[in-house]
Backbone as CSV, one residue per row, in Angstrom:
resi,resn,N_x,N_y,N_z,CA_x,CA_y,CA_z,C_x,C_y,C_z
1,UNK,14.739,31.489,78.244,14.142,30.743,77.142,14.723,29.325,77.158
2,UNK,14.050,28.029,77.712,14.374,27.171,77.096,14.745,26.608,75.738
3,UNK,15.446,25.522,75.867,15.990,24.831,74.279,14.536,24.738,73.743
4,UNK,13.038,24.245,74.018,12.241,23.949,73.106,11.831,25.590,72.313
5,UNK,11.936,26.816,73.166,11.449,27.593,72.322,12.133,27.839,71.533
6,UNK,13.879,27.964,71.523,14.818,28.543,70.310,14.406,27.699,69.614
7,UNK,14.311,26.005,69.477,14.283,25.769,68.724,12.785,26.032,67.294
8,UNK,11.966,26.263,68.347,10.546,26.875,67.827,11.083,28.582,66.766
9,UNK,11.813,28.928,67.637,12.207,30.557,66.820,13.186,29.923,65.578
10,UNK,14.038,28.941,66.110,14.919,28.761,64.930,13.613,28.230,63.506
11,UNK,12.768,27.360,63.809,12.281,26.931,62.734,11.473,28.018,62.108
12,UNK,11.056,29.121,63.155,10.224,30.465,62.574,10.751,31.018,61.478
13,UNK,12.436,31.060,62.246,13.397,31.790,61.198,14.183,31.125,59.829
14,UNK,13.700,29.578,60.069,14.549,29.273,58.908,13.030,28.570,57.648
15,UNK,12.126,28.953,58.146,10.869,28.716,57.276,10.178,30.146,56.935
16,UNK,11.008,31.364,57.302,10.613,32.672,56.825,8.750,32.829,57.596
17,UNK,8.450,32.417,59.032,7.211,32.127,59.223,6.504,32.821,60.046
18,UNK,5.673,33.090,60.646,5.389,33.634,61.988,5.572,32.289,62.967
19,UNK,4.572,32.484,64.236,4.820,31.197,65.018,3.250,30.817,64.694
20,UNK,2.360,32.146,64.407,0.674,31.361,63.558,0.822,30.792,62.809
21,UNK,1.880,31.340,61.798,1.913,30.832,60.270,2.118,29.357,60.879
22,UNK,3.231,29.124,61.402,4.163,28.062,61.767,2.742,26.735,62.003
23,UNK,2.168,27.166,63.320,1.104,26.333,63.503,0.207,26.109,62.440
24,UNK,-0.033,27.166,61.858,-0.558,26.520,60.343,-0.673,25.232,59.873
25,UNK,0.761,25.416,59.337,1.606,25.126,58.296,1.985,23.126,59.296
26,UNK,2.306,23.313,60.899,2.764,22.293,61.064,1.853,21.903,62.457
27,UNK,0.992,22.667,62.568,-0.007,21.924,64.014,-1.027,20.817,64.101
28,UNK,-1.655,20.905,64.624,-2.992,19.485,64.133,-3.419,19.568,63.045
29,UNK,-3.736,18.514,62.900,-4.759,18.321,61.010,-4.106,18.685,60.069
30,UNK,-2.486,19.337,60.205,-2.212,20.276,58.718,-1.242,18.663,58.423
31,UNK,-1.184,19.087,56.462,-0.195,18.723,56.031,1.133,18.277,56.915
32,UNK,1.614,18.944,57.507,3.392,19.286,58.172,3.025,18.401,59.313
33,UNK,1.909,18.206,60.054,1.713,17.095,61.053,1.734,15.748,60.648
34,UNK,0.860,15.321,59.023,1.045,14.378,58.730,2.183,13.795,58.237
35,UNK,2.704,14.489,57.235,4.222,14.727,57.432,5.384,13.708,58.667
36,UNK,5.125,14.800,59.446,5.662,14.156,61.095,5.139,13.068,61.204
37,UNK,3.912,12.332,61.079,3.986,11.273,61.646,4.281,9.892,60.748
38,UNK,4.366,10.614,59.293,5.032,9.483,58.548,6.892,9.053,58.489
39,UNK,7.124,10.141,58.873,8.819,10.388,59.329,8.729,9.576,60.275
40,UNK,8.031,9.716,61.652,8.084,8.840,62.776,8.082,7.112,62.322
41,UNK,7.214,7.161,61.124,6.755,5.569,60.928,8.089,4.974,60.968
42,UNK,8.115,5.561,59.337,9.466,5.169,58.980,10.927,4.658,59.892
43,UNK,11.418,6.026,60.139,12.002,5.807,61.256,12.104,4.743,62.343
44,UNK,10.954,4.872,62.870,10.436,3.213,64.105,10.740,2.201,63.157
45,UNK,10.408,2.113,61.760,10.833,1.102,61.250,11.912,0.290,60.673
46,UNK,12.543,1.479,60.495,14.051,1.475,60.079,14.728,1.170,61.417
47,UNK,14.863,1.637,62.378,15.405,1.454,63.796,14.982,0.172,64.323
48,UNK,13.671,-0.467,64.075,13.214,-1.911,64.518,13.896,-2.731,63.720
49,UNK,14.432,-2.713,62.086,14.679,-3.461,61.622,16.669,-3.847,61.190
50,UNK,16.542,-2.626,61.226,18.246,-2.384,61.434,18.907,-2.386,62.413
51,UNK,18.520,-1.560,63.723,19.145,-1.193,64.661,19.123,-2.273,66.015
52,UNK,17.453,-2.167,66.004,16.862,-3.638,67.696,17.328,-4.535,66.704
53,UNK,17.002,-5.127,65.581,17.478,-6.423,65.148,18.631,-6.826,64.979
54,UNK,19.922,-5.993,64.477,20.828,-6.637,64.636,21.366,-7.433,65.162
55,UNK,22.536,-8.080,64.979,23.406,-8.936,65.358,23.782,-8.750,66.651
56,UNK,24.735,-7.569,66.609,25.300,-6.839,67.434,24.943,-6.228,68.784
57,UNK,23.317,-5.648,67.922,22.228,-5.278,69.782,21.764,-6.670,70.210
58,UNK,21.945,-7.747,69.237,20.661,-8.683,70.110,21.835,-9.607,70.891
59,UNK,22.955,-9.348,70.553,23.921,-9.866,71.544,24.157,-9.424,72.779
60,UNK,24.338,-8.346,72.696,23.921,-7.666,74.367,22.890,-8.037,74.998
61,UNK,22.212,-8.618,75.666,20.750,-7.563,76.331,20.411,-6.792,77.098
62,UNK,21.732,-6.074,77.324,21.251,-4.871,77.642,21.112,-3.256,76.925
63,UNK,21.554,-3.705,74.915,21.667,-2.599,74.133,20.515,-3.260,73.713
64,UNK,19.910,-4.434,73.849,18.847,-4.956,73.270,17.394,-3.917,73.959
65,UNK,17.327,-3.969,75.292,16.346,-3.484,76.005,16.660,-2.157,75.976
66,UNK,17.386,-1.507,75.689,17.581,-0.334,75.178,16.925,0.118,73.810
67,UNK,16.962,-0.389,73.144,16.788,-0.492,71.807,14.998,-1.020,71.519
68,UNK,14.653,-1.303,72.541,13.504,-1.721,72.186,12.453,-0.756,73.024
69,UNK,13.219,0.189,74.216,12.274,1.028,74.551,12.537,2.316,73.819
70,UNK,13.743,2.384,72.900,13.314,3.933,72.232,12.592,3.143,71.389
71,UNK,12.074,1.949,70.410,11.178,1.326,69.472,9.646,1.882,70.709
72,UNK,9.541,1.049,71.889,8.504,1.519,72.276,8.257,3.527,72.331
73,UNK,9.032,4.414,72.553,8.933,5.492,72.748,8.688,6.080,71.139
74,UNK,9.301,5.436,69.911,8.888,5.823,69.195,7.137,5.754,68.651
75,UNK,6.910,4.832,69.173,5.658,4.357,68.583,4.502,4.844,69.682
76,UNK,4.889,5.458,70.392,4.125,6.354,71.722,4.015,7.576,71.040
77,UNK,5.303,8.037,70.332,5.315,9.518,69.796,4.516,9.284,68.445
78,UNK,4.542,8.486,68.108,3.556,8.326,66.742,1.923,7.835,67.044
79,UNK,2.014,7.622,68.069,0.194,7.271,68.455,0.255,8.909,68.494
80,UNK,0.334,9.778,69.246,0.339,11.154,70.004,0.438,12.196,68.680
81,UNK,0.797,12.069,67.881,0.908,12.956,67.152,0.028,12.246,65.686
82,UNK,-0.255,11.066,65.438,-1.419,10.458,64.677,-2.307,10.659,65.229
83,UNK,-2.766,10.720,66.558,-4.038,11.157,66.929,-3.874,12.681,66.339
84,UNK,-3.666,13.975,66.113,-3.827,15.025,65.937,-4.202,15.171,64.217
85,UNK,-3.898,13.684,63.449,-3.939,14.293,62.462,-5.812,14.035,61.659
């Protein structure tokens, strides 16, 4: 069993769920997807504005270009999972 399925059983088990229920509750179109992709927003945004902007990363550039491809990877994971909703 890979890490993605425990972690799939762990959320089965700590949302009292099946893994149907689960998809329900958190797969395309539901509530729990939209959910996810407003967490993602946020997040990308908080991390673009705190984290890539700082002082501190934009002094480097190389924590800078770091910092700006998890910003790009976030906003890849939020196209991908906004399309589902």
């Amino acid at each position: 069993m890979d890490e993605r399925e425990e972690l799939l059983n762990a959320a089965c088990e700590e949302n009292s769920l099946s893994r149907e229920e689960l998809d329900e509750q958190y797969g395309p179109e539901s509530f729990g997807n939209h959910e996810a992709v407003d967490r993602i927003y946020m997040t990308e945004a908080t991390w673009s504005e705190h984290i890539a902007g700082h002082p501190a990363i934009l002094l480097d550039a190389e924590a800078y270009d770091m910092a700006v491809r998890i910003s790009e990877l976030m906003a890849e994971l939020y196209n991908r999972m906004a399309a589902k909703d």
